[in-house]
FIGUNU-369014 format. One record per residue (C-alpha): residue in three letters; residue number from 1; x, y, z. Coordinates in Angstrom, 3 decimals, padded with zeros to 6 digits. Layout:
% FIGUNU-369014
code:pos:c1:c2:c3
ALA:NUM:X:Y:Z $
...
This chain:
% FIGUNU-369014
code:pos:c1:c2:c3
UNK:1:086.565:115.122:098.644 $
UNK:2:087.408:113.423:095.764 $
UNK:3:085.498:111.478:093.487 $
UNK:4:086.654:107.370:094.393 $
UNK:5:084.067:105.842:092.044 $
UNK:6:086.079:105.204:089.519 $
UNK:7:088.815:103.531:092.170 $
UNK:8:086.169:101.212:094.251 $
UNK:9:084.171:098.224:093.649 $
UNK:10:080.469:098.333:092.884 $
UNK:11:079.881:095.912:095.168 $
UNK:12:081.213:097.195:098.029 $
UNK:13:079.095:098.410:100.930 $
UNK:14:078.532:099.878:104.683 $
UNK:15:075.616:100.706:106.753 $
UNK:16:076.055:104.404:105.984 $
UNK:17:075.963:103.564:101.920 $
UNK:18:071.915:103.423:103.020 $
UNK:19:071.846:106.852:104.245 $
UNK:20:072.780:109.273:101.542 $
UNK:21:073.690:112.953:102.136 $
UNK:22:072.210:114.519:099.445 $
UNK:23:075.119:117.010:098.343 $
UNK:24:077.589:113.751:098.272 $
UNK:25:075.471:110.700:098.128 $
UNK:26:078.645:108.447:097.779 $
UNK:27:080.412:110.088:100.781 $
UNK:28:080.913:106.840:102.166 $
UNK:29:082.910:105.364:099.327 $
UNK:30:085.715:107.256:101.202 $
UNK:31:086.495:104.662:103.538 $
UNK:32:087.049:107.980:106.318 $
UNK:33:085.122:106.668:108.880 $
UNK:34:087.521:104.061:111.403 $
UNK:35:083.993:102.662:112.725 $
UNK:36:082.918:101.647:109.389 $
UNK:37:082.263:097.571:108.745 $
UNK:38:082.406:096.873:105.101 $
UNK:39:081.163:094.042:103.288 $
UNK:40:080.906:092.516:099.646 $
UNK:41:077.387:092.200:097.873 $
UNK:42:078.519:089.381:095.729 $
UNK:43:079.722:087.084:099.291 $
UNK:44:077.772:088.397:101.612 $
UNK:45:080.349:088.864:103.946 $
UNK:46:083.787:090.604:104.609 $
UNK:47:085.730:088.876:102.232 $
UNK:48:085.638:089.060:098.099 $
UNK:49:085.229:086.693:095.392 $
UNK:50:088.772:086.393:095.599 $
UNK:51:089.059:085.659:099.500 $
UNK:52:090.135:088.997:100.453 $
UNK:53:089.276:091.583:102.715 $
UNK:54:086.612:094.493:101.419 $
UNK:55:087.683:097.303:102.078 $
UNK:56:087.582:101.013:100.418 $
UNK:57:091.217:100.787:100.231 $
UNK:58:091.639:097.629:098.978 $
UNK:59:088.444:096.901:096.936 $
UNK:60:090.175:098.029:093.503 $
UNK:61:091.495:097.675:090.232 $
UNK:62:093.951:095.119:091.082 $
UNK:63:091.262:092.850:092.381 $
UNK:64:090.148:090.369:089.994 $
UNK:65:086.577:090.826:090.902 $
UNK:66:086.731:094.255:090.798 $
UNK:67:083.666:095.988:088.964 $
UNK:68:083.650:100.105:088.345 $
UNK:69:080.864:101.911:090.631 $
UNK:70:080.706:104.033:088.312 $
UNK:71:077.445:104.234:085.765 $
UNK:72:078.061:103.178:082.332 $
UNK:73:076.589:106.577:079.592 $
């Protein structure tokens, strides 16, 4: 799998982003799952800042709210 992190918002999360596997702890980031219900951390609900859906394959760089999941050195 590869590495989305550096693809996907921060503040984008599922259910299963609370349950870790411990070889890939941000397994979920793929967006694989088709019973998955995503939501933003900064609404509260399935919509961005920016009134559109979150999703892993739309919660990106283009996005003007978008913030890097990945962690700063």
């Amino acid at each position: 799998m590869e590495n989305t992190n550096q693809t996907q918002c921060r503040h984008l999360r599922t259910k299963t982003a609370y349950i870790p596997e411990a070889d890939q702890p941000d397994a979920w980031r793929s967006g694989e799952s088709s019973t998955a219900q995503y939501w933003c951390l900064c609404t509260m609900t399935t919509a961005g800042p920016d009134n559109q859906f979150a999703a892993p394959e739309s919660c990106g760089h283009a996005r003007s709210c978008f913030v890097s999941a990945e962690l700063p050195m």
